[in-house]
C-alpha positions in Angstrom: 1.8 -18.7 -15.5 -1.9 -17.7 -14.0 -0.5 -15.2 -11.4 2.8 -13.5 -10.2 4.1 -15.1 -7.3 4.5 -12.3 -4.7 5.9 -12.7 -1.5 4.4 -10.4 1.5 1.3 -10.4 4.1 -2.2 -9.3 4.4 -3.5 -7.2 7.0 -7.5 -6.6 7.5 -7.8 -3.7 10.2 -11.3 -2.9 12.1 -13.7 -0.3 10.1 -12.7 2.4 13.2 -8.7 2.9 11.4 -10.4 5.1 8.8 -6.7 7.0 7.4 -3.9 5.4 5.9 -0.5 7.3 5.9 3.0 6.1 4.6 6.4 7.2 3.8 7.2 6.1 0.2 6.8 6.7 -3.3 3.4 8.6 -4.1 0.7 9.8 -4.7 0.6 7.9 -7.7 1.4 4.0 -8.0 5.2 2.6 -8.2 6.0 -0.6 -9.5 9.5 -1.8 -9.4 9.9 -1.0 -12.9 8.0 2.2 -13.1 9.3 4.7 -11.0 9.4 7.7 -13.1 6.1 9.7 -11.9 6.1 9.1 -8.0 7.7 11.5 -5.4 9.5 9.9 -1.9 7.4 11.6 0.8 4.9 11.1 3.7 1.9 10.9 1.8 -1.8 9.7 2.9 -5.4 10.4 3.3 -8.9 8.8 4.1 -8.5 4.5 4.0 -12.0 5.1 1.3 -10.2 7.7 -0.5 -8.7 7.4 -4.2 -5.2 9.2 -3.2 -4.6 6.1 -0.9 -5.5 3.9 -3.7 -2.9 1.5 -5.9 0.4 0.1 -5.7 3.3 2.5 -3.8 6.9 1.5 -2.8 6.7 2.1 0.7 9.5 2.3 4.0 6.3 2.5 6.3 2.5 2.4 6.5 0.5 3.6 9.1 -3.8 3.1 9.8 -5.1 5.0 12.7 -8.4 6.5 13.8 -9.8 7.8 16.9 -8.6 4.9 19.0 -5.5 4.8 18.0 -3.5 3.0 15.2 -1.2 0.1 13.2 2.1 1.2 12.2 4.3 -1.1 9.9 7.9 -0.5 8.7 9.0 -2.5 5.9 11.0 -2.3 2.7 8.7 -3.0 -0.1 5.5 -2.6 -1.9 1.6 -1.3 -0.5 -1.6 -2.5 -2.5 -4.4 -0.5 -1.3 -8.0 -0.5 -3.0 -11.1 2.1 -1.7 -13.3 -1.3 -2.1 -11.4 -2.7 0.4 -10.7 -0.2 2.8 -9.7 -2.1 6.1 -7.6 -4.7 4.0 -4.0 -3.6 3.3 -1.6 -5.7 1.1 2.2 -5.9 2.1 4.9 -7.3 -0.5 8.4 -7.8 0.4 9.5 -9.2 -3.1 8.1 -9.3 -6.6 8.6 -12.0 -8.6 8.1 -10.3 -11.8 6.0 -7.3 -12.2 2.8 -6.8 -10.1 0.5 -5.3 -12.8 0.4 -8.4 -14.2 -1.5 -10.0 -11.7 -5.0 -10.9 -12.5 
């Protein structure tokens, strides 16, 4: 199969929403079969920062800045990436395990 199916929505927020916050497994990534390592907390930083970076199993995520911000609950899985800042990745179901995604 060339790529995972993955069920979820992508969200691109304007440059001014500059910190990304959510409540979930962190700081480092979760996958539905990896769990081991992450901590279930409110955990965040700057939207260009490594911390916010990778996959975490999330309840919400939150972007804000000066103007004010997007908050999103959801049962399921955050992909974040400091190249892509604004753009925040939303999966509600894996079908089979998301590291395997090209």
């Amino acid at each position: 199969m060339p790529s995972v199916p993955i069920v979820g929505m992508q969200m691109e927020s304007i440059p001014t929403l500059k910190n990304l916050h959510w409540l979930g497994l962190g700081p480092f990534d979760s996958y539905p079969n990896k769990r081991s390592a992450p901590i279930l907390g409110i955990w965040g930083g700057s939207a260009t920062g490594e911390e916010t970076s990778g996959n975490k199993a999330i309840r919400w995520v939150e972007q804000s800045g000066t103007i004010g911000g997007v908050h999103v609950s959801t049962l399921g899985y955050l992909e974040h990436h400091v190249s892509s800042p604004q753009k925040i990745l939303l999966f509600s179901g894996v079908l089979g395990r998301p590291e395997k995604r090209p």
